[in-house]
C-alpha positions as CSV (number, residue, x, y, z in Angstrom):
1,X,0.0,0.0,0.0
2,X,3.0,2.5,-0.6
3,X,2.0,3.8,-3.6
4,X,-1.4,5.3,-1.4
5,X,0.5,8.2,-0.2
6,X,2.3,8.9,-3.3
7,X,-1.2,8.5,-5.1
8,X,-2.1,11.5,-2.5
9,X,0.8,13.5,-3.2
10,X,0.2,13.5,-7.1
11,X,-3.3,14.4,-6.8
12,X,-2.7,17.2,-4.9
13,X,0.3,18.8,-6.7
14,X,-1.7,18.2,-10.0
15,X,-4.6,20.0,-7.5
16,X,-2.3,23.1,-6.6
17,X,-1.3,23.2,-10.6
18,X,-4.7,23.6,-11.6
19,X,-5.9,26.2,-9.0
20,X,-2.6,28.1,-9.9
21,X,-3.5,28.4,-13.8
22,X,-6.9,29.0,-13.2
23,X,-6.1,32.0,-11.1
24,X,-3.2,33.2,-13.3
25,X,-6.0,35.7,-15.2
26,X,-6.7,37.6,-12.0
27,X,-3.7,37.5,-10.1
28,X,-1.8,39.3,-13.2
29,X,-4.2,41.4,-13.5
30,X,-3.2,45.4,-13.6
31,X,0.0,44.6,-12.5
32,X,2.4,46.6,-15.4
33,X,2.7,50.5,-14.6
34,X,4.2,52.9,-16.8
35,X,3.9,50.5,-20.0
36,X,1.5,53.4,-22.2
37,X,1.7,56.7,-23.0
38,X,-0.6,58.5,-25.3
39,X,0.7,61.5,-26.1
40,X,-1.2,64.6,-26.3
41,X,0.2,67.4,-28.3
42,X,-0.4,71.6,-27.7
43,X,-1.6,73.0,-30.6
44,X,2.2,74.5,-31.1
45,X,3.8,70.9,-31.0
46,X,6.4,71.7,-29.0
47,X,5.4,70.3,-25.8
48,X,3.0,67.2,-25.0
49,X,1.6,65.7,-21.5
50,X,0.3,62.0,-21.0
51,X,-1.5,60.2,-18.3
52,X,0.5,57.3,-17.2
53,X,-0.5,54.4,-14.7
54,X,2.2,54.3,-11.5
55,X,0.4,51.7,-9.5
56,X,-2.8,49.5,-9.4
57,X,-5.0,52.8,-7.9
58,X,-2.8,55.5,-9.3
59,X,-1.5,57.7,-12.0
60,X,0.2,60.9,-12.5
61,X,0.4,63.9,-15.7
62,X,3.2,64.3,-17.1
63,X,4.4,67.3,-19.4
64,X,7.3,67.3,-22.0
65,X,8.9,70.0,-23.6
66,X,10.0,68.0,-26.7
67,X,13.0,70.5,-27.5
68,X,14.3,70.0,-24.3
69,X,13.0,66.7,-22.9
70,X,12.5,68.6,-19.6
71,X,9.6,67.0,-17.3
72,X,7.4,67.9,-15.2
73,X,4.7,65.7,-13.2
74,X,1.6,66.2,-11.1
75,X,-1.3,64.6,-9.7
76,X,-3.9,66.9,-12.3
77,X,-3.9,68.7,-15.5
78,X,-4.7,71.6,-13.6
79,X,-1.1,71.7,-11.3
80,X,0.7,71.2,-15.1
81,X,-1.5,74.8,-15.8
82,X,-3.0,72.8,-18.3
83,X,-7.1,73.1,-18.8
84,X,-9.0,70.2,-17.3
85,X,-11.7,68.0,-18.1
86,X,-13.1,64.7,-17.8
87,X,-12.1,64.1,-21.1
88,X,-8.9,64.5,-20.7
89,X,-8.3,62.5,-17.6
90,X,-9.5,59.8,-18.9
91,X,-8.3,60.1,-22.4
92,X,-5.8,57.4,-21.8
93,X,-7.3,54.4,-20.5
94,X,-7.6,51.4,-23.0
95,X,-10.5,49.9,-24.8
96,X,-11.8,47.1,-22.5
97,X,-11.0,44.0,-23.7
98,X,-13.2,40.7,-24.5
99,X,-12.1,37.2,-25.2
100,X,-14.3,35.0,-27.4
101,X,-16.7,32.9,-25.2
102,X,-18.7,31.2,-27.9
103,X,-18.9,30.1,-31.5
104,X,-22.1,30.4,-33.4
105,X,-23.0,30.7,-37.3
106,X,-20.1,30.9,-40.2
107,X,-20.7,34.9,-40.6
108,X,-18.2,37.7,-41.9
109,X,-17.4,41.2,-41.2
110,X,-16.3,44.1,-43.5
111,X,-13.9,46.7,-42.3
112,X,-13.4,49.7,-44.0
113,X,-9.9,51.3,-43.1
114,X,-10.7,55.5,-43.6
115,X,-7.7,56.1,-41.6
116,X,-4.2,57.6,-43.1
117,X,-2.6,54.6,-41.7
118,X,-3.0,51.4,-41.8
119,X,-4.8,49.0,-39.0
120,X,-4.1,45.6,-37.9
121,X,-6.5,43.1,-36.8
122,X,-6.0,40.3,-33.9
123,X,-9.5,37.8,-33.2
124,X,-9.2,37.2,-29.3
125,X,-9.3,34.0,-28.3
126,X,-11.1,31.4,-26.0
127,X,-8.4,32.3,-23.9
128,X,-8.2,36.0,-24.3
129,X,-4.8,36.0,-26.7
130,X,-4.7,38.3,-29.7
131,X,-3.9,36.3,-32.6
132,X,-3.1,38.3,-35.6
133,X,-4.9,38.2,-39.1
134,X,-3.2,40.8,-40.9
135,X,-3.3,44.6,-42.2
136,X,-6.3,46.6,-43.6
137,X,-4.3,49.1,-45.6
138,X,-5.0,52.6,-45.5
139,X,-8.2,53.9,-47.6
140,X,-9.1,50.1,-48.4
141,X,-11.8,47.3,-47.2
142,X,-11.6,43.9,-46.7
143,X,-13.8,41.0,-45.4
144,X,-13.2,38.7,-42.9
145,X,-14.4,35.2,-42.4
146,X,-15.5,34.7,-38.9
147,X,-18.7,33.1,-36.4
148,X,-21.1,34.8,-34.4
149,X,-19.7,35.3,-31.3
150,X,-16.4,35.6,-32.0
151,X,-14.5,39.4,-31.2
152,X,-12.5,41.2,-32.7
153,X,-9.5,43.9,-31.7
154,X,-8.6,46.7,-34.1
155,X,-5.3,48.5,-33.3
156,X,-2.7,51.1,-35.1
157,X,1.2,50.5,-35.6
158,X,1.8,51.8,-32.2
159,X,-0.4,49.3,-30.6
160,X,-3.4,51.4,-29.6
161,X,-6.5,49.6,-29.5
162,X,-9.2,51.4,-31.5
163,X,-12.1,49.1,-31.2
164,X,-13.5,45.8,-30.2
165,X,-16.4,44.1,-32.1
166,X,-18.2,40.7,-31.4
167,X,-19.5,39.5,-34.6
168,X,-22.6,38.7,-34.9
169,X,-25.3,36.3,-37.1
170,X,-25.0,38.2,-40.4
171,X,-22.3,40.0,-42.0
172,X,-21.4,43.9,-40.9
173,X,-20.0,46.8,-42.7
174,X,-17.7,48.5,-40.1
175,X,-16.1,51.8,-40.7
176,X,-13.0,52.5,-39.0
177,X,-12.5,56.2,-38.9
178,X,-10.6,57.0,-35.9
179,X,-13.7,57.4,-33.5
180,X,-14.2,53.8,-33.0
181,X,-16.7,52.1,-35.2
182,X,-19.6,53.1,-36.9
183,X,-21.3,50.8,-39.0
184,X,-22.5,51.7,-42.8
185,X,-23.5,50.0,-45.8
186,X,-21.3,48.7,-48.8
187,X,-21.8,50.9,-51.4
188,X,-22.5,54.0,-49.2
189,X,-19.7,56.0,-50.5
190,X,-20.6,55.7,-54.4
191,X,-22.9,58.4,-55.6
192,X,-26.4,57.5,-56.7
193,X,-27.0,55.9,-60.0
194,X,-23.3,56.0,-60.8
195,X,-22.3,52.4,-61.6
196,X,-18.5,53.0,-61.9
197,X,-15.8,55.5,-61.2
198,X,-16.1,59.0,-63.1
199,X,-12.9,60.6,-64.2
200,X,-12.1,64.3,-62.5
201,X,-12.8,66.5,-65.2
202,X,-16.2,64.6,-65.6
203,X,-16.2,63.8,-69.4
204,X,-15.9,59.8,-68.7
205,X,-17.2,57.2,-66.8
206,X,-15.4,53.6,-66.5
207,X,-16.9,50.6,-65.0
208,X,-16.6,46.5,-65.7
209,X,-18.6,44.2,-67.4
210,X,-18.6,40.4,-67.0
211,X,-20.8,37.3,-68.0
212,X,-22.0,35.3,-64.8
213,X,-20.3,32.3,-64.6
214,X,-21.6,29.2,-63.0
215,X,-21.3,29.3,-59.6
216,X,-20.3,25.4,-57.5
217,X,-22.7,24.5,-54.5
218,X,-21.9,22.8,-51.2
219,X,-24.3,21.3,-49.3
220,X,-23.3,20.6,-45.6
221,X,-25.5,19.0,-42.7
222,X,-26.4,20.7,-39.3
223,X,-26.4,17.8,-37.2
224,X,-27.1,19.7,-34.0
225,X,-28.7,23.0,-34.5
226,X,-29.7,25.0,-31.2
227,X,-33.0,26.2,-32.6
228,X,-34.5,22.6,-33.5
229,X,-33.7,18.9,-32.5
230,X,-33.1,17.9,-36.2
231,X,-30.6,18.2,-38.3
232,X,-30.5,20.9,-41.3
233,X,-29.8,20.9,-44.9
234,X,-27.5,24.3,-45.9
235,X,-26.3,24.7,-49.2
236,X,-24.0,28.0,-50.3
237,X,-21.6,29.0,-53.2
238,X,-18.3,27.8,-52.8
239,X,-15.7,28.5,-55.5
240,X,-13.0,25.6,-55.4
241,X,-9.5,25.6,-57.9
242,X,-10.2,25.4,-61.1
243,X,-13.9,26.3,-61.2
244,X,-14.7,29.4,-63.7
245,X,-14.0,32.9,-62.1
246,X,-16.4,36.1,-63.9
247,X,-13.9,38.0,-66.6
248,X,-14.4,41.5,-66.2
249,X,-14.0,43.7,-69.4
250,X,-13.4,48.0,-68.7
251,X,-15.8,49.8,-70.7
252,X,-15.4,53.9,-71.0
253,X,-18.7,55.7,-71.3
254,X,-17.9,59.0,-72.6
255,X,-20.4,62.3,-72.1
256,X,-20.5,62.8,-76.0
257,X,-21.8,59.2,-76.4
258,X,-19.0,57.7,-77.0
259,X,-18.4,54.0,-75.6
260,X,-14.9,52.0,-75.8
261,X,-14.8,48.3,-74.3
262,X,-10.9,47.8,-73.4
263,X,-9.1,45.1,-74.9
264,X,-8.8,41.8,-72.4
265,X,-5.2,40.8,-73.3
266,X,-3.5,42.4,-70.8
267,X,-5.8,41.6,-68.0
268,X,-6.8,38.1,-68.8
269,X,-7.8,35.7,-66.1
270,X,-7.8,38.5,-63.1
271,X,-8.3,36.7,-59.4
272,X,-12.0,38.1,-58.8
273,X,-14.7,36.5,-57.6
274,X,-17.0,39.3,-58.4
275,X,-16.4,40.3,-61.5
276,X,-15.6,43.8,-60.4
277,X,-11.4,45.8,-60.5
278,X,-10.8,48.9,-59.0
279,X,-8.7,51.7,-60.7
280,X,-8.3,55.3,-59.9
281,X,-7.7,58.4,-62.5
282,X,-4.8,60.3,-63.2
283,X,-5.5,64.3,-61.5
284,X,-5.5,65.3,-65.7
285,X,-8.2,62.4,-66.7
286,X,-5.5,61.4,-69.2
287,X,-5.7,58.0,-68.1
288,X,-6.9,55.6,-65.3
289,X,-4.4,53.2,-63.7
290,X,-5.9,49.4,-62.1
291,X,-4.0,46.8,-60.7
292,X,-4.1,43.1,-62.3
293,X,-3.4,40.3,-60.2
294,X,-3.5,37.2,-62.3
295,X,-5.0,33.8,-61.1
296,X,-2.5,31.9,-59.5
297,X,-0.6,35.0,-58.3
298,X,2.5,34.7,-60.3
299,X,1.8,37.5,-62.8
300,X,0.9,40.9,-61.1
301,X,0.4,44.1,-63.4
302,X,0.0,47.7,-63.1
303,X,-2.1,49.0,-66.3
304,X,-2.9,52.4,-67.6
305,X,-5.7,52.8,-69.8
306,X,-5.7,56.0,-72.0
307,X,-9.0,58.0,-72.2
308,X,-8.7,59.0,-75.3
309,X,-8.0,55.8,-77.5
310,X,-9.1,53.0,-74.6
311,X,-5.2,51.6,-75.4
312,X,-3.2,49.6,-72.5
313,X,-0.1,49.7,-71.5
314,X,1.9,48.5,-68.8
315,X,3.6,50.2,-66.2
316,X,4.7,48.1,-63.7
317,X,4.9,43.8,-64.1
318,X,5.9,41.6,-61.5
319,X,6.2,37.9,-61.9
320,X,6.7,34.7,-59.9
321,X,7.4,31.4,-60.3
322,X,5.7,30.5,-57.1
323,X,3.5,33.5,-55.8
324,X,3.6,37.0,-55.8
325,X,2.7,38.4,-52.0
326,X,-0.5,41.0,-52.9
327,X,-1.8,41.0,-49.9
328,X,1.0,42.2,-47.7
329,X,4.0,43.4,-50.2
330,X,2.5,45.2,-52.8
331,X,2.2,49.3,-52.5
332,X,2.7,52.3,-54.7
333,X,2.6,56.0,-54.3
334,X,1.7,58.2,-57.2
335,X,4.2,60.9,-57.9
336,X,2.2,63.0,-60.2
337,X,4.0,65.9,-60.7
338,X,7.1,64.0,-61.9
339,X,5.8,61.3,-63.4
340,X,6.9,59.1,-61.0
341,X,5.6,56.1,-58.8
342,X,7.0,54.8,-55.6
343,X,6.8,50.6,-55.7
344,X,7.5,47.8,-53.5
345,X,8.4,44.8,-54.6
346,X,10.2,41.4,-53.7
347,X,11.7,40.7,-57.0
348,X,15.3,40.9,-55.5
349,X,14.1,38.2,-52.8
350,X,13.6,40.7,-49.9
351,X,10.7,43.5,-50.1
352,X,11.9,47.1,-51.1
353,X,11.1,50.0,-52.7
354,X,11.5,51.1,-56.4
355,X,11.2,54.0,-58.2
356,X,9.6,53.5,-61.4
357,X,9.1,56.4,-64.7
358,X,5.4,55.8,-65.3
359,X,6.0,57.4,-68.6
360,X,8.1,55.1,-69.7
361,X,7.2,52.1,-67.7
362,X,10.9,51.9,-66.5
363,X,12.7,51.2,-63.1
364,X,14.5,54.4,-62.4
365,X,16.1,52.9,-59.5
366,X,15.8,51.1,-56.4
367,X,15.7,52.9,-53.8
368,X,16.1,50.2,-50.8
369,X,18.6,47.4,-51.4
370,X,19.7,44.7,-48.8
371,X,19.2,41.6,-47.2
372,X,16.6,42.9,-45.2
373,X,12.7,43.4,-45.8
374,X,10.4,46.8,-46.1
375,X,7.7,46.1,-44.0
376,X,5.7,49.0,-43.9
377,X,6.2,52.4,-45.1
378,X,4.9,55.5,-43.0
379,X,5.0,58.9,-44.7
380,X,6.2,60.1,-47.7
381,X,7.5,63.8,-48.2
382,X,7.2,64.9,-51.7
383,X,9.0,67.7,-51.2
384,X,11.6,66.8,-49.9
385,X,11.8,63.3,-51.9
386,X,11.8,61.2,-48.4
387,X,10.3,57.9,-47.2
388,X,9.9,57.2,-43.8
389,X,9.4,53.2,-42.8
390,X,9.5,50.3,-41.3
391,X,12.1,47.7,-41.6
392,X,13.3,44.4,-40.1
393,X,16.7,42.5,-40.4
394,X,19.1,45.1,-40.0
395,X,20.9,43.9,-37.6
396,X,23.0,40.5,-37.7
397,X,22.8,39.7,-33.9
398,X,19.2,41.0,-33.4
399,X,15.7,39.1,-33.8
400,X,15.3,39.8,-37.6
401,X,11.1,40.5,-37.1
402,X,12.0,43.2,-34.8
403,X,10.4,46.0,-37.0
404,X,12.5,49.3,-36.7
405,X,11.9,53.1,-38.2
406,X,14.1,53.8,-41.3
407,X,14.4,57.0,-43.7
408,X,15.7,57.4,-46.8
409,X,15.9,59.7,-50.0
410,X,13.8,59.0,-53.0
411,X,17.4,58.6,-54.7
412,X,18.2,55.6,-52.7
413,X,21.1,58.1,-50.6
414,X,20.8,58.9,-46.9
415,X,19.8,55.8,-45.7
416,X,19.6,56.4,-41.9
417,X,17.7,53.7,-39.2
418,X,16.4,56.5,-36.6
419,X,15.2,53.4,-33.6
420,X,18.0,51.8,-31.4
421,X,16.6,50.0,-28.8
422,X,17.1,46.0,-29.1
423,X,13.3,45.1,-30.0
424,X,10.1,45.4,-31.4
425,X,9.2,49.1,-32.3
426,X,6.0,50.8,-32.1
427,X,6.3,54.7,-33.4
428,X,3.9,58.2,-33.0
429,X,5.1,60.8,-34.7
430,X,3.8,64.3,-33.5
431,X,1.6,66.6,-35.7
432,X,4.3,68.2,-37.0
433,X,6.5,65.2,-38.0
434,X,9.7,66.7,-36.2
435,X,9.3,64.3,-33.5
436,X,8.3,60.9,-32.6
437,X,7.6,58.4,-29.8
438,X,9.0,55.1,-29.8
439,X,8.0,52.5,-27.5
440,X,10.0,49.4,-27.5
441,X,9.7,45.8,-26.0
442,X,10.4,42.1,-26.6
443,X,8.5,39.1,-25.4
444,X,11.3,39.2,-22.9
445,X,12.0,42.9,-22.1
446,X,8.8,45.2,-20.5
447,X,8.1,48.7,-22.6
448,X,10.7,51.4,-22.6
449,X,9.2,54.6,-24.5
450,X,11.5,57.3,-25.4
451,X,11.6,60.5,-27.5
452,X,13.6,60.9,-30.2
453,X,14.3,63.6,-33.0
454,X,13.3,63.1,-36.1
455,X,16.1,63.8,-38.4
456,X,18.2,61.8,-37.1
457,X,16.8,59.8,-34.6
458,X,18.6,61.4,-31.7
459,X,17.3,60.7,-27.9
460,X,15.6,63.2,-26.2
461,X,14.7,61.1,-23.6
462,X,13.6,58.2,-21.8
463,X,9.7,59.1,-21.4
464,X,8.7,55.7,-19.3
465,X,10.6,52.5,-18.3
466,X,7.8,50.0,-17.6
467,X,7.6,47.9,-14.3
468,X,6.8,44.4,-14.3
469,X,7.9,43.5,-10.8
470,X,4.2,42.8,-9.9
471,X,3.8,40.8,-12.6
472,X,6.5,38.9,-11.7
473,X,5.9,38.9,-8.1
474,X,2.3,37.6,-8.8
475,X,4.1,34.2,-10.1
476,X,4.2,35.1,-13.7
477,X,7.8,33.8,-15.4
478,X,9.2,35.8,-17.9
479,X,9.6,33.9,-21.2
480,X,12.6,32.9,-22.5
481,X,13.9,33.5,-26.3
482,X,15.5,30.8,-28.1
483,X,17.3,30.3,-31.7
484,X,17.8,27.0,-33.2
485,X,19.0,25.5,-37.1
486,X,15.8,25.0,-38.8
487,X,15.5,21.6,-41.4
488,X,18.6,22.9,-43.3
489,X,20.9,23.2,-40.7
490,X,21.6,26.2,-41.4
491,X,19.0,28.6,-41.3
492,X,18.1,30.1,-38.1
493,X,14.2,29.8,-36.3
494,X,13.5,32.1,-33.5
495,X,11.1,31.5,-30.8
496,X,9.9,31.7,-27.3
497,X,9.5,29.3,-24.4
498,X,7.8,29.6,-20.9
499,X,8.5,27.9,-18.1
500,X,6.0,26.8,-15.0
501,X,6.9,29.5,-12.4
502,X,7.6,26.5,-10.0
503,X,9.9,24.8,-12.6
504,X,12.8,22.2,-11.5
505,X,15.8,22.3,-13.4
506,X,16.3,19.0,-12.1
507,X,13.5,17.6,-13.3
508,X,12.4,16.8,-16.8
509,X,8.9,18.4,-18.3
510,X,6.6,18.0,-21.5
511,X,6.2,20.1,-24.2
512,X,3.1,21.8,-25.5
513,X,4.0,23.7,-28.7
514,X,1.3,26.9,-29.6
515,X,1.0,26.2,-33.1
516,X,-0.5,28.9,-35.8
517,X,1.4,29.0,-39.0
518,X,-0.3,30.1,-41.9
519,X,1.9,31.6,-44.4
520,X,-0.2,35.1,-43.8
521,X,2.3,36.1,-40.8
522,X,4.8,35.3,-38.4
523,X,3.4,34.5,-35.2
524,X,6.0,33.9,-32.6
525,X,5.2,36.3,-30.1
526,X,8.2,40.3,-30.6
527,X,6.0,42.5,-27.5
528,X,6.3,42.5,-24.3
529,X,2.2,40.8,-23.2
530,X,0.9,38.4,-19.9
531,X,0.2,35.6,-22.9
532,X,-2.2,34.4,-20.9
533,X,-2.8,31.2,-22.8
534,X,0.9,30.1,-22.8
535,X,1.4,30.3,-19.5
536,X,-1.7,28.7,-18.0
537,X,-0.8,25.9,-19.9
538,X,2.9,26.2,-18.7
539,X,1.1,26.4,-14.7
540,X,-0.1,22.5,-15.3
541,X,4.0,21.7,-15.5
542,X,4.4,21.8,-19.0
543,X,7.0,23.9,-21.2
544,X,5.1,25.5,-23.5
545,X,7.1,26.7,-27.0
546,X,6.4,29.2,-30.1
547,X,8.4,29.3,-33.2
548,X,7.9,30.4,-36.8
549,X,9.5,27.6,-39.2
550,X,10.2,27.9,-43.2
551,X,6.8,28.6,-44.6
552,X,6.2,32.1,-42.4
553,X,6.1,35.3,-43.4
554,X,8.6,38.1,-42.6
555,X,12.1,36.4,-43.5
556,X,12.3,36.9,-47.0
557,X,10.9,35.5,-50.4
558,X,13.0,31.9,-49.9
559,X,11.9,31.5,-46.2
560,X,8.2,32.0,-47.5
561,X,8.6,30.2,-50.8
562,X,8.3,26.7,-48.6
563,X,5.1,27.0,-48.2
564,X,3.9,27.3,-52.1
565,X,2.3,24.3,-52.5
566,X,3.2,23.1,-49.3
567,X,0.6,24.1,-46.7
568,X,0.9,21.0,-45.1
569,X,4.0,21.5,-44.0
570,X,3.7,24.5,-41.6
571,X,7.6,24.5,-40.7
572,X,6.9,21.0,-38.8
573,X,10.5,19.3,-40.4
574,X,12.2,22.8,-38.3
575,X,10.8,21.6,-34.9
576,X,13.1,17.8,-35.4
């Protein structure tokens, strides 16, 4: 009967592990001070003041004279002379946060990005963690699959939250314009009984035509629904490979009568479900430009269409022979004036920048070289030819997703990273541009926020320093970065690992690995968070691990390439 008390003695440890994960949530809760500031600018942009947490039932103002960096702090707007209002004292706390408690219906929602930047979504969780699905780029829409019941977190570049949304039974237009979200219709912004897109000086109209096309059917079983004890026949349309896709046709409509239908042969075969490209006019209404994104992704065009004559031409063509990124690394700026167009592109193997003669249809020059990848840019100054963005990669000996702020001249010269700080980058630029806020952090390392100059990225100084030590205190363990060889042996995979906060090194422990690797993103986690989900899994005396293999996004067009007609694989052979 030895084995009685030992028996005992694992129930109850397993007994303490489970009370420990289950009140991870609360214990860590409001326990990181000084980790957000919100800057709010005087209408002269030379000074700013934020409201920063200091502990669980306090705060403080802060004002910055951003010339100087000098401080000053105070317990109200009104000691900082400053007018006050309940407005502004509260202006900084964060959107309350929701995880996902149910899943209902297949349903979608629509956001529509009418911000000058763009916005990043995350779904949260069952568990309450934000896992990312992408960018919806400035002044664009895009739809997102989802259930009833599941919510949704919109935030900026810096991190802000904007809104939350729980999706509900039927599909929702959602307008993100910088005052949370306001929902509107699909076609609200097109004028009444215009069915395309009317050039400035009003003389044409364009719009597409295409035939229907036969549109496949699945029919699925509802073995369970929760209105009715029998099951339920749904059929809806599902497009699968292969199956016949609508081929649009432009077509000008001219005031004077006048109709030209636009020769296909340049535009054959576009990926469109709905029949429908978009285009926008030149400011003369010589021509109108539209992108082409061939099906299959491998062929990727930039046309022009003159007015005049309906004649194509090409301006930009990109090609693949796996797939050519358009969700995530395709951009371009119009240079009018010059006849110029800013363009990224992975053609060299890394995202960059090009400048392209849209006369001419020629590459003038690149304008970012390396091996390194554009991942966002910021701001473009047209007079005075700069480009202000974000980049990863730059530095041999740091975590290449950590995104950092770069400028450079449209000429390719001045090249000039303006961040320091050893991790992920999160920036604010004041009104004026002169300035900028940078907040910094790694999975590993809590938020440091600084000041910095913008023309040359000097320090002004250290704003906030966050502190964790409650967090830690509470029995949270900080997680742990790693780098190993991937499949190759050669290529290095970066991840994280957490450890149970009453971990053993004496003692061996199992391995849970938080898997999400689509080829969308990289997931591993590059800020500073609780992660909630990893570590009360880690409480129940498991080691719980996140990497992004070969297949992810992020590292370049070879690291991405393994997952062209390779889903399957999801960078499992780099976890041997």
């Amino acid at each position: 009967m030895k084995w009685i008390p030992l028996l005992a003695l694992t129930a109850s440890a397993l007994a303490a592990d489970f009370d420990a994960a289950l009140s991870l949530p609360k214990r860590t809760e409001n326990t990181v001070f000084r980790d957000r500031v919100k800057p709010n600018w005087l209408p002269d942009g030379k000074a700013f003041w934020y409201r920063v947490q200091t502990g669980p039932e306090s705060h403080e103002f802060v004002w910055i004279d951003a010339a100087t960096g000098s401080r000053k702090t105070a317990k109200t707007l009104k000691q900082l002379g400053l007018p006050e209002n309940e407005a502004a004292n509260t202006s900084t706390r964060p959107i309350e946060l929701r995880k996902t408690t149910r899943t209902g219906e297949e349903s979608a929602l629509k956001f529509v990005n009418r911000l000058d930047e763009d916005v990043e979504l995350f779904w949260i969780d069952h568990q309450g963690e934000q896992v990312s699905y992408g960018h919806v780029r400035r002044g664009s829409e895009r739809e997102q699959h989802t259930y009833d019941g599941h919510v949704w977190l919109i935030a900026n570049r810096t991190g802000e939250h904007l809104a939350v949304i729980e999706a509900g039974p039927t599909k929702q237009t959602l307008i993100i314009d910088g005052k949370g979200l306001s929902k509107g219709k699909t076609e609200e912004r097109k004028k009444k009984n215009e069915r395309g897109l009317r050039s400035p000086d009003g003389s044409c109209l364009i719009f597409t035509e295409a035939e229907k096309v036969p549109r496949r059917q699945v029919t699925i079983v509802e073995s369970s629904p929760k209105d009715d004890g029998q099951p339920k026949l749904k059929v809806f349309d599902y497009i699968k490979p292969g199956d016949p896709l609508p081929q649009p046709q432009w077509v000008i409509e001219k005031t004077n009568g006048e109709t030209i239908r636009i020769a296909k042969d340049l535009y054959l075969n576009p990926f469109t479900e709905t029949g429908k490209l978009d285009a926008v006019w030149s400011p003369d209404s010589r021509e109108f430009y539209f992108n082409y994104n061939q099906r299959g992704h491998q062929l990727y065009r930039l046309l022009a269409v003159n007015a005049e004559t309906g004649a194509v031409r090409v301006v930009v063509e990109e090609t693949s022979k796996t797939f050519i990124d358009y969700t995530q690394k395709t951009w371009r700026h119009w240079l009018h004036n010059t006849h110029e167009l800013l363009w990224m592109s992975e053609r060299s193997g890394w995202c960059h920048l090009y400048l392209y003669d849209t006369e001419t249809g020629t590459v003038k020059h690149p304008i970012t070289q390396g091996a390194w990848p554009v991942r966002e840019v910021l701001h473009v100054d047209e007079a005075k030819r700069e480009i202000w963005f974000l980049a990863s990669g730059l530095r041999a000996k740091e975590d290449p997703y950590h995104l950092h702020l770069c400028r450079v001249n449209f000429d390719g010269s001045g090249f000039q990273q303006l961040t320091q700080g050893d991790g992920n980058h999160r920036i604010e630029f004041s009104p004026k541009r002169d300035f900028f806020i940078d907040t910094w952090s790694r999975a590993d390392h809590p938020p440091v926020t600084e000041l910095r100059g913008s023309h040359d990225g000097s320090l002004i100084v250290e704003l906030e320093k966050a502190d964790a030590s409650a967090l830690l205190a509470a029995g949270w363990s900080m997680p742990e970065r790693f780098v190993a060889k991937g499949r190759d042996g050669k290529t290095d995979i970066h991840g994280i690992l957490i450890k149970p906060s009453h971990f053993d090194p004496t003692k061996k422990y199992p391995v849970v690995e938080q898997i999400y690797a689509g080829p969308h993103s990289a997931f591993a986690p590059k800020d500073f968070s609780r992660l909630l989900g990893h570590h009360t899994i880690a409480e129940l005396g498991f080691i719980v691990v996140q990497l992004d293999g070969m297949g992810t996004n992020h590292r370049g067009k070879a690291f991405h390439d393994v997952c062209w007609k390779n889903l399957k694989d999801a960078g499992f052979p780099d976890r041997r």
